[in-house]
C-alpha positions as CSV (number, residue, x, y, z in Angstrom):
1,X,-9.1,18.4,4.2
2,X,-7.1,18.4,7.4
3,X,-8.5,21.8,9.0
4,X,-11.9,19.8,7.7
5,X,-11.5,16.8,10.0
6,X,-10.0,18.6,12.5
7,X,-12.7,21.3,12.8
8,X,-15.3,18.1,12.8
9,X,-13.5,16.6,15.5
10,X,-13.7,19.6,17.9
11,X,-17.7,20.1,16.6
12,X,-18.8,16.5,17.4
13,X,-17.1,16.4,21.2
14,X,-17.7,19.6,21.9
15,X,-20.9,20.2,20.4
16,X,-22.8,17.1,19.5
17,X,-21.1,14.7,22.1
18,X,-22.4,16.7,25.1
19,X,-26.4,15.7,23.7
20,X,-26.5,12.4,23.3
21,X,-23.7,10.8,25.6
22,X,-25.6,10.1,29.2
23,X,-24.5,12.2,31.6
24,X,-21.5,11.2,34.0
25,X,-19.7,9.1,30.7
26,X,-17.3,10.3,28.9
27,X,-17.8,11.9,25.9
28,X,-14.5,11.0,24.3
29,X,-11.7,8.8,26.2
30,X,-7.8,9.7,26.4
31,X,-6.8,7.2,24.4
32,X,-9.1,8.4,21.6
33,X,-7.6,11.9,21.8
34,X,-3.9,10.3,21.5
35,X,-4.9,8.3,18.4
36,X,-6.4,11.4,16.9
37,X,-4.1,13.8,17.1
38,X,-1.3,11.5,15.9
39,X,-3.8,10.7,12.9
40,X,-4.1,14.2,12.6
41,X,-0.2,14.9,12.5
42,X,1.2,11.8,10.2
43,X,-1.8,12.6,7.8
44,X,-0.3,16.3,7.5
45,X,3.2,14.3,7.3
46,X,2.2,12.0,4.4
47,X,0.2,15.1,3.0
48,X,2.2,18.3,2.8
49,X,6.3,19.6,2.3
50,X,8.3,18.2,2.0
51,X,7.3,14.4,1.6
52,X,4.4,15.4,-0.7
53,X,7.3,17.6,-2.8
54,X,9.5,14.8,-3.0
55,X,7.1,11.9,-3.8
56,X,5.4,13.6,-6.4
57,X,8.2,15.5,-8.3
58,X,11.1,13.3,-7.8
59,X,11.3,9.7,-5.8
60,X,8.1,7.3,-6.5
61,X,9.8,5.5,-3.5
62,X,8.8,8.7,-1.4
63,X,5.6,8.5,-3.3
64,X,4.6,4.4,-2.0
65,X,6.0,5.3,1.4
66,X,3.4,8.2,1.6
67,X,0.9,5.8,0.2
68,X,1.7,3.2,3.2
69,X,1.4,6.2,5.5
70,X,-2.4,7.0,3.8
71,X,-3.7,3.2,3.8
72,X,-2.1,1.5,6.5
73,X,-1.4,3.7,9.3
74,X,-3.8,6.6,9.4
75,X,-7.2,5.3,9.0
76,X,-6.6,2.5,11.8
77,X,-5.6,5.1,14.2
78,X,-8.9,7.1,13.1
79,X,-10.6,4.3,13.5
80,X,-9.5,4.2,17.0
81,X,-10.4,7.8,17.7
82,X,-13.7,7.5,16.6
83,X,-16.4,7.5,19.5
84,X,-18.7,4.5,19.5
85,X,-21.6,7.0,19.9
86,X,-20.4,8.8,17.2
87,X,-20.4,6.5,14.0
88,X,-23.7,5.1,15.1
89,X,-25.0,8.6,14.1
90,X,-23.5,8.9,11.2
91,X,-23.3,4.8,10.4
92,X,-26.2,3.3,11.8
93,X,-28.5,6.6,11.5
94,X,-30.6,5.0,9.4
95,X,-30.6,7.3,6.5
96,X,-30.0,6.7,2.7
97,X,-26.1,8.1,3.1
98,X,-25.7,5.5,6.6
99,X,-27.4,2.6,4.3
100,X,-25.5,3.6,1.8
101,X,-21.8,3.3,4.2
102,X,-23.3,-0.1,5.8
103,X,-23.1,-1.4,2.5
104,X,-19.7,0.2,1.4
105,X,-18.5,-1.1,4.6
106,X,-19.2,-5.0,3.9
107,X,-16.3,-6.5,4.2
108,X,-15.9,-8.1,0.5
109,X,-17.0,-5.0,-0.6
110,X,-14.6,-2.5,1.5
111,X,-11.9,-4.9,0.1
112,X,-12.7,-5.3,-3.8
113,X,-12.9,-1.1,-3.6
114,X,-9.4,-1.1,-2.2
115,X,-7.2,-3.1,-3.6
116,X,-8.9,-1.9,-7.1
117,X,-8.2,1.6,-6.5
118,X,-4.5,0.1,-5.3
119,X,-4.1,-1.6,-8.8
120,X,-5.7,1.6,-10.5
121,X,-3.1,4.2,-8.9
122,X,-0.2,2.0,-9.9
123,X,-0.9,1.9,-13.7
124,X,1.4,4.0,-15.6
125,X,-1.4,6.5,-17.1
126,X,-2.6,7.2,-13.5
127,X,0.5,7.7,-11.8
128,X,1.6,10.2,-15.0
129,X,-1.1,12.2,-15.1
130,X,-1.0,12.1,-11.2
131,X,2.1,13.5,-11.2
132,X,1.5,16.1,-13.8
133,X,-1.9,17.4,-12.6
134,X,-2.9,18.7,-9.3
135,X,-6.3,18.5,-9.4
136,X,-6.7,15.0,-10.3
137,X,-3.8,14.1,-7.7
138,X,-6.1,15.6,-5.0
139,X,-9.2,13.5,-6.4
140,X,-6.8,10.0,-6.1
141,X,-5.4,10.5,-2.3
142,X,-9.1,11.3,-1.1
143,X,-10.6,8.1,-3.1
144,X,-8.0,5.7,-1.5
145,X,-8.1,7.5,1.8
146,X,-11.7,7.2,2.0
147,X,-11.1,3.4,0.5
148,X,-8.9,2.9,3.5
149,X,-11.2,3.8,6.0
150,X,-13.7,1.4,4.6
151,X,-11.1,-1.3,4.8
152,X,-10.7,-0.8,8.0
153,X,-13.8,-0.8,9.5
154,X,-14.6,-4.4,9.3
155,X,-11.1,-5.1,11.5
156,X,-11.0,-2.5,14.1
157,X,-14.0,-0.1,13.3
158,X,-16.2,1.4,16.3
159,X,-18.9,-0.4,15.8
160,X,-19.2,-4.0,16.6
161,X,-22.2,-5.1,14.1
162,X,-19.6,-4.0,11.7
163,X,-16.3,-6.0,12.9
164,X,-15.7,-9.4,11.2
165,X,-15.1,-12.3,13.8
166,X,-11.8,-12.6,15.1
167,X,-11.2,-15.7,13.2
168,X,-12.5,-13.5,10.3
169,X,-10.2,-10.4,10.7
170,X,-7.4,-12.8,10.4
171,X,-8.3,-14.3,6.8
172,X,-9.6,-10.7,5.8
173,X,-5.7,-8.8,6.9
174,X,-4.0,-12.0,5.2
175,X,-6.0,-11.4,1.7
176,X,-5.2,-7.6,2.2
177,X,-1.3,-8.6,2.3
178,X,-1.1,-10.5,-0.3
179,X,-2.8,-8.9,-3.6
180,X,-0.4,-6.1,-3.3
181,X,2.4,-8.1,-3.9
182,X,1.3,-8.1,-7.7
183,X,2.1,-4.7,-8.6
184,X,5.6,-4.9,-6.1
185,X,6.8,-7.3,-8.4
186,X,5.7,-5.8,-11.3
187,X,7.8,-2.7,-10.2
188,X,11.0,-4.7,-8.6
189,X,11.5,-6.7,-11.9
190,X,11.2,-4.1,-14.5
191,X,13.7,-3.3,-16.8
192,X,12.9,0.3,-18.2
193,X,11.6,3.1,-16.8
194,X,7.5,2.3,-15.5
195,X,6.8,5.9,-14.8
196,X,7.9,8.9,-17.0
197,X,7.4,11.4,-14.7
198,X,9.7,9.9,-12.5
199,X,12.6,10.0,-15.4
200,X,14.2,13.5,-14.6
201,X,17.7,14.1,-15.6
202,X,19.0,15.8,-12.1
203,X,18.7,12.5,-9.5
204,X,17.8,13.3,-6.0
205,X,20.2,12.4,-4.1
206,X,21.6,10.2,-6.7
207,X,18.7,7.6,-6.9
208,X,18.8,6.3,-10.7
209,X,15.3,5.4,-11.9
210,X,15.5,1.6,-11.6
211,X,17.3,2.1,-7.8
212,X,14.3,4.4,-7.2
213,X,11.5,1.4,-8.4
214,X,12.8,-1.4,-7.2
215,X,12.9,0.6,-3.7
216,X,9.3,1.7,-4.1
217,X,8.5,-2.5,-5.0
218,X,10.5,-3.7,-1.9
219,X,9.0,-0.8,0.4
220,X,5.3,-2.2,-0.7
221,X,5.7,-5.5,-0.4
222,X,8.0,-6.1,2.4
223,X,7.0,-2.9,4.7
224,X,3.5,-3.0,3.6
225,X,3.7,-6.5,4.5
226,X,5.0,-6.5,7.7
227,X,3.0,-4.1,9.3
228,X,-0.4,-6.4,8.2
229,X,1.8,-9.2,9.4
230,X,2.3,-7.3,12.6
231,X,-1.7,-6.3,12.5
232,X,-2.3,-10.3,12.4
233,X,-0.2,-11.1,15.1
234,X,-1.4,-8.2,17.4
235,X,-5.3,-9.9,16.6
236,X,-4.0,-13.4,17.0
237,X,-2.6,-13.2,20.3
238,X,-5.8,-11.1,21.4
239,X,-7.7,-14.1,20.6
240,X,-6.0,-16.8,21.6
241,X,-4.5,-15.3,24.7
242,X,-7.8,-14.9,26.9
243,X,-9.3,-18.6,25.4
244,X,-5.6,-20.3,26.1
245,X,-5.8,-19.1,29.7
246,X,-8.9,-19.6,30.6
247,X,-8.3,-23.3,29.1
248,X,-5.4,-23.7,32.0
249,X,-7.3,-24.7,35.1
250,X,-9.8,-27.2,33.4
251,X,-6.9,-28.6,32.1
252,X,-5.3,-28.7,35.4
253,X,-8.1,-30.1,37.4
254,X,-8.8,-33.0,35.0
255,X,-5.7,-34.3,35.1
256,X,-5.5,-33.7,38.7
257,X,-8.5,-35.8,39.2
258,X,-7.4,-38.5,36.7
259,X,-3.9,-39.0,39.2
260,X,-5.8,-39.4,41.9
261,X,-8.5,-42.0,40.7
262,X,-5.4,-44.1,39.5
263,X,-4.0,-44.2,42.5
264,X,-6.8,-45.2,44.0
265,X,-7.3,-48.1,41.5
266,X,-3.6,-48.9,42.4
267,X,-4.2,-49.1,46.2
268,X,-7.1,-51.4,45.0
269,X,-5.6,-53.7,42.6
270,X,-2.3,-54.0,45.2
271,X,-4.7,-54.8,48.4
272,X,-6.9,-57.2,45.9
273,X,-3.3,-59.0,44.9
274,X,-2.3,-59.1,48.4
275,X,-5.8,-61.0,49.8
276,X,-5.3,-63.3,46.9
277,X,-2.2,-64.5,48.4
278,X,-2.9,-64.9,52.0
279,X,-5.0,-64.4,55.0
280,X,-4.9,-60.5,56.4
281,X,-6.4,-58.2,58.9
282,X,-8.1,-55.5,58.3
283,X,-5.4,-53.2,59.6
284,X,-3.0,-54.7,56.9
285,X,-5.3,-53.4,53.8
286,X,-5.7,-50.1,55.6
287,X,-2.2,-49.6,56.6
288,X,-1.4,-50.7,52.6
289,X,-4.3,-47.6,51.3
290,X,-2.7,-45.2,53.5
291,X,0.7,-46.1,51.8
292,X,-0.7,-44.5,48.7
293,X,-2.5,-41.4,49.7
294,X,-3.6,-39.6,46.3
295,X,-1.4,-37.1,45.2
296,X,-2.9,-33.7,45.1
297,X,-4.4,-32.4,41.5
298,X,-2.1,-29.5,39.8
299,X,-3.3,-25.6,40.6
């Protein structure tokens, strides 16, 4: 799979990039190389020896923190490495299989798919058999990789028709934080053994069973749910930021104006009080205005 996406990567920029991006653009930026190859390289991480030896054979711990690494971190920074140009040919083509991804990639959609295939690959029959066959292992990853992607495509995906308002992303990344909690507590609080495969006599490193679940329950909820958290955050102060500064200098100008049309009434009401009281020049009142020159309005 990972000689797959990498040998697709080099094919599209090399290949396919060169036809269809104008000429004098770029046909893939910097930035989109970095987040690629570091998809690229924690993918093979979360993937292969020894994590993959470890969470499968021995610490399910291991096994949620390679999970995390599959949902949460890689597909964003694919997403980020994809080429705008790029997934409108495969996305927006217009062909049954793009329809077909549109669809998938509705938000409520992309979300029901993932956090049921989350549910599915913590019930003690999947993770067993997972764990005991390496076919069907295989088939798992793959389906809540690909679930992933589609997850993430409606926060930061390449194409903007796609992308949920930024108010939107918000709610979406808080509803994607909190449905996992379910099967974290499930795992923190249990008493026996949840998965048998995990029950080998010879501890790693000395992990009991119940040590080694109630690790994997803490790592899913409270690192899962920080790095959304963090994710929310990030968005947040995107949004607001720009709105909040751009706010300022109304702001500023408004109340600038308001001090000085009070002090103008002032000047007013003071000269109005003083010719109600006795006789004056006209050089009195205009010494008394210049007295209360308006203040200047706020930058």
């Amino acid at each position: 799979m990972l000689a797959a996406i990498v040998g697709l990567g080099f094919y599209a920029v090399r290949v396919i990039g060169p036809k269809v991006v104008p000429e004098g653009e770029e046909v893939v930026t910097k930035r989109q190389k970095r987040s690629f190859a570091a998809a690229v390289f924690l993918l093979y991480l979360a993937a292969d020896w020894p994590m993959h030896d470890i969470a499968e054979e021995f610490l399910y711990s291991v096994h949620m923190i390679q999970h995390l690494l599959i949902t949460f971190v890689v597909p964003p920074l694919f997403m980020l490495a994809i080429p705008t140009w790029l997934a409108r040919l495969v996305i927006l083509e217009g062909g049954r299989v793009s329809k077909a991804l549109q669809w998938l990639a509705k938000p409520v959609v992309a979300g029901v798919i993932f956090n049921g295939l989350a549910a599915l690959t913590h019930w003690t029959a999947v993770v067993n058999l997972s764990a005991e066959s390496g076919g069907f292992h295989y088939v798992i990853h793959v389906a809540i990789f690909a679930s992933a992607l589609l997850m993430w495509l409606p926060v930061i995906g390449p194409l903007p028709e796609l992308r949920l308002s930024p108010g939107g992303r918000l709610i979406y990344l808080f509803l994607m934080s909190i449905i996992p909690t379910i099967p974290a507590a499930w795992l923190t609080f249990a008493e026996g053994t949840v998965y048998s495969a995990y029950e080998k006599p010879v501890r790693l490193w000395g992990v009991s069973v119940r040590d080694d679940q109630q690790a994997a329950g803490g790592i899913m909820k409270v690192l899962g749910g920080f790095y959304l958290w963090t994710w929310i955050a990030v968005l947040f102060s995107k949004w607001a930021g720009p709105a909040e500064r751009a706010n300022r200098p109304a702001r500023g100008s408004a109340t600038g104006r308001s001090l000085a049309e009070r002090a103008k009434v002032d000047a007013a009401e003071r000269a109005s009080a003083m010719l109600a009281k006795a006789d004056l020049t006209v050089e009195d009142i205009e010494a008394e205005f210049a007295k209360s020159a308006a203040p200047k309005a706020d930058s």
